[in-house]
N, C-alpha and C positions, 0 to 999 in steps of 0.2 A: 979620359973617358973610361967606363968602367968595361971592360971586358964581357960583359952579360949583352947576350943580344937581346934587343925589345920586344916585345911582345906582341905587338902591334902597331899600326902605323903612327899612332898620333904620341905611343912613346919613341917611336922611330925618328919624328919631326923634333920632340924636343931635345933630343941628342945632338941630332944635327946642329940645329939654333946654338945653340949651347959648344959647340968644335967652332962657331961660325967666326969669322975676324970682321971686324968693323968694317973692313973694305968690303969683306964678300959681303956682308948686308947691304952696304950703302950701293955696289955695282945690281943688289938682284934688285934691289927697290928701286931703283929707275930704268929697270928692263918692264919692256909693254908686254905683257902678259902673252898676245898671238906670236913674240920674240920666243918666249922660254925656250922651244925648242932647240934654239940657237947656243942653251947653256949645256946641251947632252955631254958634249967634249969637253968641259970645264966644272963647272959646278957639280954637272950629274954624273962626272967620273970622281971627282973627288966625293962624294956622297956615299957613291959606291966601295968605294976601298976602304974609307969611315968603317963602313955596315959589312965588310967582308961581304957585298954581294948578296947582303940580305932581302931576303922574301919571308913577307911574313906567313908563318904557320897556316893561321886560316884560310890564306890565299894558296898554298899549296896542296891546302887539300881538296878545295873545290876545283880547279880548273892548273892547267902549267901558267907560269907567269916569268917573266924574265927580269934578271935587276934592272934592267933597262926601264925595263916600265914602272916601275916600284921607284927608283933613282927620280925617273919624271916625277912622279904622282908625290914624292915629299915635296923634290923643287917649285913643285905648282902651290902646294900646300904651306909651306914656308912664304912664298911670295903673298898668297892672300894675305897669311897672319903681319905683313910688313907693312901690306898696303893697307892696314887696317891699323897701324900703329902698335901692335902688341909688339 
Protein backbone atom coordinates (compact mmCIF):
# COMPACT_ATOMS: atom_id res chain seq x y z
CA UNK A 1 0.00 0.00 0.00
CA UNK A 2 1.28 3.35 -0.89
CA UNK A 3 2.01 5.56 2.08
CA UNK A 4 -0.26 8.60 0.49
CA UNK A 5 -3.31 8.92 2.27
CA UNK A 6 -6.62 9.17 -0.02
CA UNK A 7 -8.20 11.86 -0.76
CA UNK A 8 -11.46 10.84 -0.34
CA UNK A 9 -13.67 8.38 0.47
CA UNK A 10 -14.21 6.44 -2.68
CA UNK A 11 -10.28 6.38 -3.00
CA UNK A 12 -10.45 5.44 0.59
CA UNK A 13 -12.60 2.25 -0.36
CA UNK A 14 -10.39 1.26 -3.05
CA UNK A 15 -7.29 0.92 -0.95
CA UNK A 16 -9.13 -0.97 1.31
CA UNK A 17 -10.55 -3.50 -1.53
CA UNK A 18 -7.21 -3.80 -2.82
CA UNK A 19 -5.13 -4.74 1.33
CA UNK A 20 -8.53 -7.07 1.35
CA UNK A 21 -7.71 -11.02 1.50
CA UNK A 22 -10.05 -13.35 -0.11
CA UNK A 23 -11.39 -14.48 3.09
CA UNK A 24 -12.10 -10.80 4.34
CA UNK A 25 -14.23 -10.41 1.07
CA UNK A 26 -15.75 -13.76 1.13
CA UNK A 27 -16.62 -13.40 5.33
CA UNK A 28 -18.09 -9.48 4.50
CA UNK A 29 -20.06 -10.71 1.48
CA UNK A 30 -22.22 -13.03 3.52
CA UNK A 31 -22.59 -10.54 6.43
CA UNK A 32 -26.46 -9.08 6.18
CA UNK A 33 -25.95 -5.64 5.88
CA UNK A 34 -28.36 -4.64 9.54
CA UNK A 35 -25.08 -7.13 10.85
CA UNK A 36 -22.16 -4.79 9.68
CA UNK A 37 -22.21 -3.23 12.69
CA UNK A 38 -21.26 -6.37 14.28
CA UNK A 39 -17.68 -5.95 12.02
CA UNK A 40 -16.62 -2.48 14.07
CA UNK A 41 -14.08 -4.84 16.27
CA UNK A 42 -12.78 -6.58 13.32
CA UNK A 43 -13.01 -5.48 9.93
CA UNK A 44 -13.63 -1.74 10.99
CA UNK A 45 -10.53 -1.92 13.28
CA UNK A 46 -8.41 -3.34 10.81
CA UNK A 47 -9.54 -0.53 8.17
CA UNK A 48 -8.73 1.80 10.66
CA UNK A 49 -5.02 1.12 11.35
CA UNK A 50 -4.78 0.48 7.11
CA UNK A 51 -5.92 4.37 6.90
CA UNK A 52 -3.81 5.53 10.26
CA UNK A 53 -7.19 6.61 11.43
CA UNK A 54 -8.14 8.57 8.47
CA UNK A 55 -10.83 11.24 7.92
CA UNK A 56 -11.15 12.57 5.09
CA UNK A 57 -10.20 16.35 4.47
CA UNK A 58 -13.68 17.45 3.39
CA UNK A 59 -15.25 15.89 6.34
CA UNK A 60 -12.96 17.57 8.57
CA UNK A 61 -13.69 20.63 7.60
CA UNK A 62 -17.26 20.81 7.70
CA UNK A 63 -18.43 19.22 10.92
CA UNK A 64 -15.77 16.74 13.78
CA UNK A 65 -16.02 13.18 12.56
CA UNK A 66 -14.53 10.13 14.19
CA UNK A 67 -12.55 7.15 12.26
CA UNK A 68 -15.14 5.19 13.76
CA UNK A 69 -17.57 6.39 11.69
CA UNK A 70 -15.41 6.84 8.44
CA UNK A 71 -14.07 3.00 9.24
CA UNK A 72 -18.15 2.30 9.10
CA UNK A 73 -19.04 4.23 6.13
CA UNK A 74 -15.95 2.40 3.86
CA UNK A 75 -17.22 -1.02 5.51
CA UNK A 76 -20.80 -0.25 4.44
CA UNK A 77 -19.48 0.94 1.16
CA UNK A 78 -17.26 -2.03 0.34
CA UNK A 79 -20.06 -4.40 1.21
CA UNK A 80 -22.56 -2.70 -1.27
CA UNK A 81 -19.70 -2.91 -4.18
CA UNK A 82 -19.53 -7.03 -3.20
CA UNK A 83 -23.18 -7.39 -3.07
CA UNK A 84 -23.18 -6.02 -6.40
CA UNK A 85 -20.47 -8.22 -7.73
CA UNK A 86 -17.74 -5.64 -8.37
Amino acid sequence: MSSDKPNNIEEAVLIVVSEMSSEQEKHLKQVRKEDLINEHFGLGMWVRNLLGHWVPPAYREKYPVHPDDVSNKITELIWDKLQQGE
